[in-house]
C-alpha positions as CSV (number, residue, x, y, z in Angstrom):
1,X,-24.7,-8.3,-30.6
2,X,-25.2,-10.3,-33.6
3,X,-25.9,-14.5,-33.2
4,X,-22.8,-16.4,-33.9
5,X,-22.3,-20.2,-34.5
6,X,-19.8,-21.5,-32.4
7,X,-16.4,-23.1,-34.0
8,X,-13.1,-23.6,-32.5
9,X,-11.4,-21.2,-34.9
10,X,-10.4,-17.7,-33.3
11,X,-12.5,-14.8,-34.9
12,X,-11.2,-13.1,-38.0
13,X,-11.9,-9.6,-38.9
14,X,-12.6,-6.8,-37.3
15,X,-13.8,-8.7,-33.9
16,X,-10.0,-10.1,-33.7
17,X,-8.3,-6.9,-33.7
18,X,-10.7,-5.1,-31.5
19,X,-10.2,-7.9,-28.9
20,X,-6.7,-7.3,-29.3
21,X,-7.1,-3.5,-28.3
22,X,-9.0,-3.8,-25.4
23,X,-5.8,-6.3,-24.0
24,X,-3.7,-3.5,-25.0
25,X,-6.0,-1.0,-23.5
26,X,-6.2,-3.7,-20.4
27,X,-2.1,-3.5,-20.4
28,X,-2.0,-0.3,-20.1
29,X,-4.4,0.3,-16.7
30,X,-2.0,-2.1,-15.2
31,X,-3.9,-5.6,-16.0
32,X,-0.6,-8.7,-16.5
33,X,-1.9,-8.8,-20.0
34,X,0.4,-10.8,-22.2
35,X,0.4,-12.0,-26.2
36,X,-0.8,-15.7,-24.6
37,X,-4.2,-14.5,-22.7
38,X,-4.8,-12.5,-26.2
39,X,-4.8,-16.1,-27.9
40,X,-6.4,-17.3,-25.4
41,X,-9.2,-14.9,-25.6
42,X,-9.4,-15.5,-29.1
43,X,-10.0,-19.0,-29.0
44,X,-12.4,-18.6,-25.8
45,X,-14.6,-16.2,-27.6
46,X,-14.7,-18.5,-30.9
47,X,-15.6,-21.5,-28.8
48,X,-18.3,-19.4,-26.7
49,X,-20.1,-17.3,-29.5
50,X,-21.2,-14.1,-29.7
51,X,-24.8,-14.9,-28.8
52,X,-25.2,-13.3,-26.1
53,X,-23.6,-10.0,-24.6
54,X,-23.2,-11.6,-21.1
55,X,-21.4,-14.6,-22.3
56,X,-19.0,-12.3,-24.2
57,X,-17.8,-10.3,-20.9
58,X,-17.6,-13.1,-18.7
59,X,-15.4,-14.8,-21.4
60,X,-13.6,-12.3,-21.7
61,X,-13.3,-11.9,-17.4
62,X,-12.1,-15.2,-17.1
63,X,-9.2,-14.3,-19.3
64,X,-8.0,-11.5,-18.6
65,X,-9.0,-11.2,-14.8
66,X,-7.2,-13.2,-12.0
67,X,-7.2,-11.1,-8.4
68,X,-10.4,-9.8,-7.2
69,X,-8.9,-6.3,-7.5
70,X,-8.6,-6.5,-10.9
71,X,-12.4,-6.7,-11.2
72,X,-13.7,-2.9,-11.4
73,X,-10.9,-1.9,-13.6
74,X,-12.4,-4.5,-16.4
75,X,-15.5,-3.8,-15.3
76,X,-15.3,-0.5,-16.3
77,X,-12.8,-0.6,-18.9
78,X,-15.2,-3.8,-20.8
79,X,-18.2,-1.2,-21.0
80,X,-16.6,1.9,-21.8
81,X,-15.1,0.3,-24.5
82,X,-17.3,-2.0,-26.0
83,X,-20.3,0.5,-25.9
84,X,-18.9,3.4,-27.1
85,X,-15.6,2.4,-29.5
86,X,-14.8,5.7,-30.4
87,X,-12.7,6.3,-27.0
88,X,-9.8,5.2,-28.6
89,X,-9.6,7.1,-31.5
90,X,-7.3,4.0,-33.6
91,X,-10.9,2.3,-33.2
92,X,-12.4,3.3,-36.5
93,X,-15.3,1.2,-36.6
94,X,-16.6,-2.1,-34.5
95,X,-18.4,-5.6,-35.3
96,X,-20.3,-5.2,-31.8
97,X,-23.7,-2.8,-32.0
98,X,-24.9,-0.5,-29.0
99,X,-26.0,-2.9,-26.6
100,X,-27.4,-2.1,-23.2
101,X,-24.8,-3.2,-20.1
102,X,-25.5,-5.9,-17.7
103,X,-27.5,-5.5,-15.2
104,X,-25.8,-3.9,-12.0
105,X,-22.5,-2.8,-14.5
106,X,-23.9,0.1,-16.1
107,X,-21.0,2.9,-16.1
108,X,-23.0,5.2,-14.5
109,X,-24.0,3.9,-11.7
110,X,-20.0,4.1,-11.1
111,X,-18.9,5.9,-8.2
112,X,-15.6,6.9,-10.1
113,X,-13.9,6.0,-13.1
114,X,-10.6,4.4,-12.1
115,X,-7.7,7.1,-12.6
116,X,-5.7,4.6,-14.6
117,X,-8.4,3.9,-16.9
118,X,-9.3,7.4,-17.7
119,X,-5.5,8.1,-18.4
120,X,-5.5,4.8,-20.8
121,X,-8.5,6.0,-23.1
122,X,-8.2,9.7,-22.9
123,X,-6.8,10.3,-26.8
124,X,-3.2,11.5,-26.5
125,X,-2.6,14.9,-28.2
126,X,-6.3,15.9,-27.8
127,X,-7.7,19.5,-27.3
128,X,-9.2,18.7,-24.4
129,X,-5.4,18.4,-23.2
130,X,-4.2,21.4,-25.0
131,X,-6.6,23.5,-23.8
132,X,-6.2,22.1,-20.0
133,X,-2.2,22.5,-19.6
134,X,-2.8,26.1,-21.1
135,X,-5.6,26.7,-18.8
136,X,-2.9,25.0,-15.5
137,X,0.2,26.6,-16.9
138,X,-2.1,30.1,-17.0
139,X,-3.2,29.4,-13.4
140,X,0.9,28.8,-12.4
141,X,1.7,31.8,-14.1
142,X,-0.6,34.2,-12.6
143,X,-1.9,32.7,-9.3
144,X,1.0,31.2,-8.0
145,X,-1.0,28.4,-6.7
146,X,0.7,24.9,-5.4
147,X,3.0,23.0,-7.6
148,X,2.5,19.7,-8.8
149,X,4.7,18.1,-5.9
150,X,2.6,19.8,-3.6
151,X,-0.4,18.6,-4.9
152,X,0.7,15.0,-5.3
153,X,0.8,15.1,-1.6
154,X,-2.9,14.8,-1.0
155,X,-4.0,13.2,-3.5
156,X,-5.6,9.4,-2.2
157,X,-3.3,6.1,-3.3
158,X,-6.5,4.9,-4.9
159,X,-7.7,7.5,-6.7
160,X,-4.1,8.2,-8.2
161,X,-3.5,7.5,-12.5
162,X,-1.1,5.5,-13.4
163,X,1.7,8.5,-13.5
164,X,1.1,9.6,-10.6
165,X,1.6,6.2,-8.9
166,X,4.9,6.1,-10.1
167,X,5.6,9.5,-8.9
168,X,4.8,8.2,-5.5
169,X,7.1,5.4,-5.3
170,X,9.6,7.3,-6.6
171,X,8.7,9.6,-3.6
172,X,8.3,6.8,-1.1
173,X,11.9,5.6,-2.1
174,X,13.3,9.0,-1.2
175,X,11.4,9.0,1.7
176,X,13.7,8.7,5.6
177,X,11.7,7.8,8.4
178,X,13.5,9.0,11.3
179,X,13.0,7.4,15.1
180,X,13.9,8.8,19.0
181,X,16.6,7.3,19.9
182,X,16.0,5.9,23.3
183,X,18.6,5.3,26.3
184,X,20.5,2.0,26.5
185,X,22.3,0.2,29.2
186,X,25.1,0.1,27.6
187,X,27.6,3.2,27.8
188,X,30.3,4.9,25.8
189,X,33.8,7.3,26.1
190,X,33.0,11.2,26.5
191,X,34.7,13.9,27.2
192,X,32.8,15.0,29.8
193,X,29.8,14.6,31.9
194,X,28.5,13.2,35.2
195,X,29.4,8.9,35.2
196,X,33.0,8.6,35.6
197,X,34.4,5.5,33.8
198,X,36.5,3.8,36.6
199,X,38.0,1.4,34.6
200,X,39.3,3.5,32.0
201,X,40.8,5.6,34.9
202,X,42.3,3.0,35.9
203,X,43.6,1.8,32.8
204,X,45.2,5.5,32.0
205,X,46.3,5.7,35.8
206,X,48.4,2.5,35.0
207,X,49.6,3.8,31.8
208,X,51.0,6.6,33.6
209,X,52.7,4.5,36.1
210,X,50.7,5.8,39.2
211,X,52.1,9.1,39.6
212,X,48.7,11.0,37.6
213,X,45.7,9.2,37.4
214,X,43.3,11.4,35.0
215,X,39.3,10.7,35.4
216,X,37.9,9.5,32.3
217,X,34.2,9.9,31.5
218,X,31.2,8.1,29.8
219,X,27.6,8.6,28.7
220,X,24.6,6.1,27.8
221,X,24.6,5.2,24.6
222,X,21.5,5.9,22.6
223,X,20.1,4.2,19.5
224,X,17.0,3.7,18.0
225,X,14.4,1.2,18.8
226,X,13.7,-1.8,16.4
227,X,10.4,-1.1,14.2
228,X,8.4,-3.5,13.1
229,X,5.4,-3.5,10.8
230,X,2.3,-5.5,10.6
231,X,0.7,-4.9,6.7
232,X,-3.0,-6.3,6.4
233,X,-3.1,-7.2,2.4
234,X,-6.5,-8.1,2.2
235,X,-8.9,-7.2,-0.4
236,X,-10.5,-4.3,1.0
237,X,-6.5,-2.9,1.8
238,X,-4.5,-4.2,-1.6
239,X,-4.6,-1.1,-3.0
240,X,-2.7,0.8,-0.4
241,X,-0.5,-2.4,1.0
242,X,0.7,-2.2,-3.0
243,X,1.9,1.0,-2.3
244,X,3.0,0.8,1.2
245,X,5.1,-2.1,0.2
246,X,7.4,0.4,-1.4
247,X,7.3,2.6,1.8
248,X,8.6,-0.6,4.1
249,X,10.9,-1.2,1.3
250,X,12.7,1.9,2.0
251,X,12.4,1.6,5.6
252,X,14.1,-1.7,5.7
253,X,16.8,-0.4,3.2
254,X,17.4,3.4,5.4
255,X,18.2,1.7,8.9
256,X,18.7,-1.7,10.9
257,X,16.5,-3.7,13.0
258,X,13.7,-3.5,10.3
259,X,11.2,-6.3,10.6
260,X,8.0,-6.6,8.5
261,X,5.2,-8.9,8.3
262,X,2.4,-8.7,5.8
263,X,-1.1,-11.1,6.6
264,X,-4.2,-11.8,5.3
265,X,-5.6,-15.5,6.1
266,X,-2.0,-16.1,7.0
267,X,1.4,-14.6,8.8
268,X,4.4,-13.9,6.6
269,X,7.6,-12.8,7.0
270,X,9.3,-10.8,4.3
271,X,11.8,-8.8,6.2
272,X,14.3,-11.0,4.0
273,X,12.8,-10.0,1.0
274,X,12.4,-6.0,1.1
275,X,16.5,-5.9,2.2
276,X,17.2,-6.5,-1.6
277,X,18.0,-3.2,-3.3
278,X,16.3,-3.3,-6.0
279,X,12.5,-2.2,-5.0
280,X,11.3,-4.0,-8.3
281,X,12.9,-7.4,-7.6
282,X,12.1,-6.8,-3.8
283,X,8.3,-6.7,-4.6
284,X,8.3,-9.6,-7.3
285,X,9.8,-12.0,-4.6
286,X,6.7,-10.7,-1.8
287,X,4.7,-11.6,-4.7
288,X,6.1,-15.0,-5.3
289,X,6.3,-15.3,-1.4
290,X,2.7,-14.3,-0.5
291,X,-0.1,-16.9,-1.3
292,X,-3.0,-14.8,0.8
293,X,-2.8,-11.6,-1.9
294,X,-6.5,-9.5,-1.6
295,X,-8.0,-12.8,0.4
296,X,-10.5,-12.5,3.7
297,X,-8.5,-11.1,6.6
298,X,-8.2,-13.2,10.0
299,X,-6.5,-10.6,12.1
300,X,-7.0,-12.3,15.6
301,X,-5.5,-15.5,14.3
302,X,-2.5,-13.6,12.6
303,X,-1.4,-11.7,15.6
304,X,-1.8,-15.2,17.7
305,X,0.6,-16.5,15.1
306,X,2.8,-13.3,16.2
307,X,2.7,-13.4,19.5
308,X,3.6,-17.0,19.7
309,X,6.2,-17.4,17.5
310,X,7.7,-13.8,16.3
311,X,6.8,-11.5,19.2
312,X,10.2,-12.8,21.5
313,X,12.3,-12.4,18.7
314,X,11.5,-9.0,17.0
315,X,9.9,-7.0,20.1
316,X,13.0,-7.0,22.5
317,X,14.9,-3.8,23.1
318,X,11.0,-1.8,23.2
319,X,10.4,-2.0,19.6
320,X,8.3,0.6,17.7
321,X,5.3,-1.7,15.8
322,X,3.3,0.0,12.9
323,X,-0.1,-2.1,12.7
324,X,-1.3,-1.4,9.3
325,X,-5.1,-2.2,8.6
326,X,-8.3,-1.2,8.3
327,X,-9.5,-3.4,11.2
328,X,-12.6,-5.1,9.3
329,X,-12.2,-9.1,10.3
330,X,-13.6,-12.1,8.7
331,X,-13.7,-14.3,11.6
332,X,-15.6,-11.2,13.8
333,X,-12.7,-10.7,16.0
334,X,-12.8,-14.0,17.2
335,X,-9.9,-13.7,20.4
336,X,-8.2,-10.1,18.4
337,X,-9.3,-8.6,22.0
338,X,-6.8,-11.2,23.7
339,X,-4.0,-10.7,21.0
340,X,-3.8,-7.3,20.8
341,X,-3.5,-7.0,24.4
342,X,-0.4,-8.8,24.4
343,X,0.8,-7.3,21.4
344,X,0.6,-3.9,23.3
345,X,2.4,-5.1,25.8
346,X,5.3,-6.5,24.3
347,X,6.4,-3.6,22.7
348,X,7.3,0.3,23.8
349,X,4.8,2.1,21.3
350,X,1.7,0.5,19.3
351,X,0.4,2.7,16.2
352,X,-2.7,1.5,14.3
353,X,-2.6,3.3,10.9
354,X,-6.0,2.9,9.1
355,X,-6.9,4.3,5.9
356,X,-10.3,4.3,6.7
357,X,-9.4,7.2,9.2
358,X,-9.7,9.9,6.2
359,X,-13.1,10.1,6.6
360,X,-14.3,12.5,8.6
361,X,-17.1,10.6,9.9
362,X,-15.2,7.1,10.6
363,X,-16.0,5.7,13.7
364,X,-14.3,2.2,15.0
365,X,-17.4,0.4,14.8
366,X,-16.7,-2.7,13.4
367,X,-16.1,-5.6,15.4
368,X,-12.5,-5.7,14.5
369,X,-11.9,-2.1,15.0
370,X,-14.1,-2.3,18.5
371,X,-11.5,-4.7,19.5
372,X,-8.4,-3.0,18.9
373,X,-9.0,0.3,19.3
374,X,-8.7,0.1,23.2
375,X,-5.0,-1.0,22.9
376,X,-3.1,1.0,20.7
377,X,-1.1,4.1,21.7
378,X,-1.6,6.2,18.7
379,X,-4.7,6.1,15.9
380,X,-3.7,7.9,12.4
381,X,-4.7,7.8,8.9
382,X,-2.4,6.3,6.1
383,X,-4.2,6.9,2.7
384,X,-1.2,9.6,1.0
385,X,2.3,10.9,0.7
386,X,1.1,13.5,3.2
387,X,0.2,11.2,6.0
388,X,3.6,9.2,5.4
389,X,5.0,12.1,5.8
390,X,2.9,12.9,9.3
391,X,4.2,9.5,10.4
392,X,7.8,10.4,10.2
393,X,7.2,13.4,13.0
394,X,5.2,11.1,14.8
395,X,8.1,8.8,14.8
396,X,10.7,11.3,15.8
397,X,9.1,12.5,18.6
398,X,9.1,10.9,22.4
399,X,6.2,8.0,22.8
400,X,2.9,9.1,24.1
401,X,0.8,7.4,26.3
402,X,-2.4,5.5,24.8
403,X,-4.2,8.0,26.4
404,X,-2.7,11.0,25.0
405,X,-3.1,9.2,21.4
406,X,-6.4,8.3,21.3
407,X,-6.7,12.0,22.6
408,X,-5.5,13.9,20.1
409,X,-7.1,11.5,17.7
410,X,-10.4,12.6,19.2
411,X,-9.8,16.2,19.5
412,X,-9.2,15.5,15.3
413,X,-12.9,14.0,15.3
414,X,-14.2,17.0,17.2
């Protein structure tokens, strides 16, 4: 990177407009990247120089980056793009020479490109494309193999482009998550069956001014039981609470008695917000609403917050609750033990769903997951549309014991 004096005047040149593409390219991944951070930018890396490589990325990180989850994507999208220009093929030619990466942010030693970013820099119109659709559309033709639908179904929230994520929620919001209906103690008319309703035979025995007195019938009446889900939306879960915000969002708009809760360091309620139809103003008030976004999780303080002040009010009637985390706590479940107890009592069915659980080798060993794993009726995996879609027949079925569920979760492991 060639030495630059440092001025207060935003670069000119080439410098300026390539600056400007990698926003555009940030924009695109999915980074809130608006005309005022690209000035911004500008004036940052004017008033830093270009002296030194390292100075130039963090610059440019302090920017463009705001949530911790945003990190790897710039990571990634920084050094593809400022090593090799020629990704984007409107990038013609670039002030920056081949420089090696900082130290621990060399591209490979990536696990995995993000899906997004790939999508982003992949040309458009390439023959790399071309040649792939032929070679799928081939593969349709003669194999009959799965459709895209089908294989959208399996494919991990976090590894999905930035299509595909929108093919989801569009999924998710066509998505009905049907529940038992349980027995009440309240009854209604029917024409038949083994309660006779005295009082309406009474009623109709008057009607008919003694002579007849027909026998009227009832039955219990059944409805479903309240749900409620818990949402950890911490930093090692806000890529899937993202997306599972969309899935309680059409849950709370498909039935009644709907409550939801997401936590972090804090407790919040935003059963008011998801009720509003729109799933894109729904989500921007959560937003607005939620201060703990991709924090440190305190799981055993949050459910204590529960317990004592929402647990009366949302758990009555045997409420279904959907606990939603990966069980990893900061506070090294300091009184979770305790909480989750209670919790378990208080309601008719307690279902941990854990995207960790799509690893074949996962094992609760955490301190967090030690703690809870003991008091939940039901242990499943939440990491795709498929498993969604496993949690509706879960749902629909008569509550199991916590034996039986941590049974069948075992035979899985086995």
């Amino acid at each position: 990177m060639a030495p630059s004096t440092q001025s207060e005047t935003p670069p000119d040149g080439r410098l300026a407009e390539n600056i400007l593409y990698f926003a555009r390219t940030l924009r695109a991944a999915g980074l809130p990247v608006g005309p005022g951070k690209v000035l911004d930018a500008l004036q940052a890396t004017a008033t830093v120089g270009l002296s030194r490589r390292e100075d130039f990325y963090w610059t440019l990180h302090a920017i463009f980056v705001n949530r911790r989850d945003q990190q790897e994507l710039f990571d990634q999208a920084f050094h593809m793009f400022w090593r090799n220009p020629k990704i984007l093929e409107r990038v013609m030619s670039l002030l920056l020479p081949d420089i090696t990466p900082l130290a621990g942010h060399h591209p490979d030693n990536a696990e995995e490109l993000s899906r997004r970013l790939t999508d982003v820099l992949r040309p458009k119109g390439s023959e790399d494309d071309a040649l792939r659709e032929e070679q799928e559309q081939t593969e349709i033709d003669a194999v009959m193999t799965f459709s895209s639908k089908e294989i959208l179904q399996e494919i991990d929230f976090e590894k999905m482009s930035g299509a595909e994520l929108a093919e989801a929620k569009r999924a998710i919001q066509a998505m009905r998550l049907p529940i038992m209906e349980v027995p009440t103690r309240r009854f209604r008319p029917a024409q038949q069956g083994q309660r006779a309703d005295l009082r309406a035979t009474m009623r109709a025995g008057l009607r008919s001014g003694g002579d007849t007195i027909p026998l009227r019938w009832k039955r219990q009446r059944r409805r479903h039981p309240p749900l409620v889900v818990l949402c950890d939306i911490s930093g090692s879960m806000s890529r899937y609470s993202r997306m599972l915000l969309h899935f309680m969002h059409a849950v709370t708009n498909d039935r009644d008695r709907v409550h939801s809760f997401v936590f972090g360091t804090r407790l919040t309620n935003i059963t008011r917000h998801l009720r509003h139809k729109d799933v894109d103003v729904a989500v921007e008030k959560v937003s607005d609403t939620v201060v703990d976004w991709s924090g440190g999780t305190r799981i055993g303080a949050c459910l204590h917050d529960f317990n004592r002040v929402w647990a009366r009010r949302v758990l009555g009637q045997g409420a279904v609750l959907l606990l939603i985390s990966d069980g990893l706590d900061r506070d090294n479940a300091e009184g979770l033990a305790g909480e989750i107890e209670r919790l378990h009592k208080s309601c008719r069915r307690l279902i941990w769903l854990n995207p960790l659980l799509r690893y074949d080798a996962y094992e609760p060993k955490s301190m967090g997951a030690k703690a809870m794993i003991g008091h939940v009726d039901d242990f499943r995996t939440i990491h795709n549309l498929e498993s969604l879609s496993e949690l509706s027949t879960v749902l629909s079925r008569p509550a199991m014991r916590r034996e039986e569920g941590l049974t069948s979760w075992q035979s899985k492991k086995r």
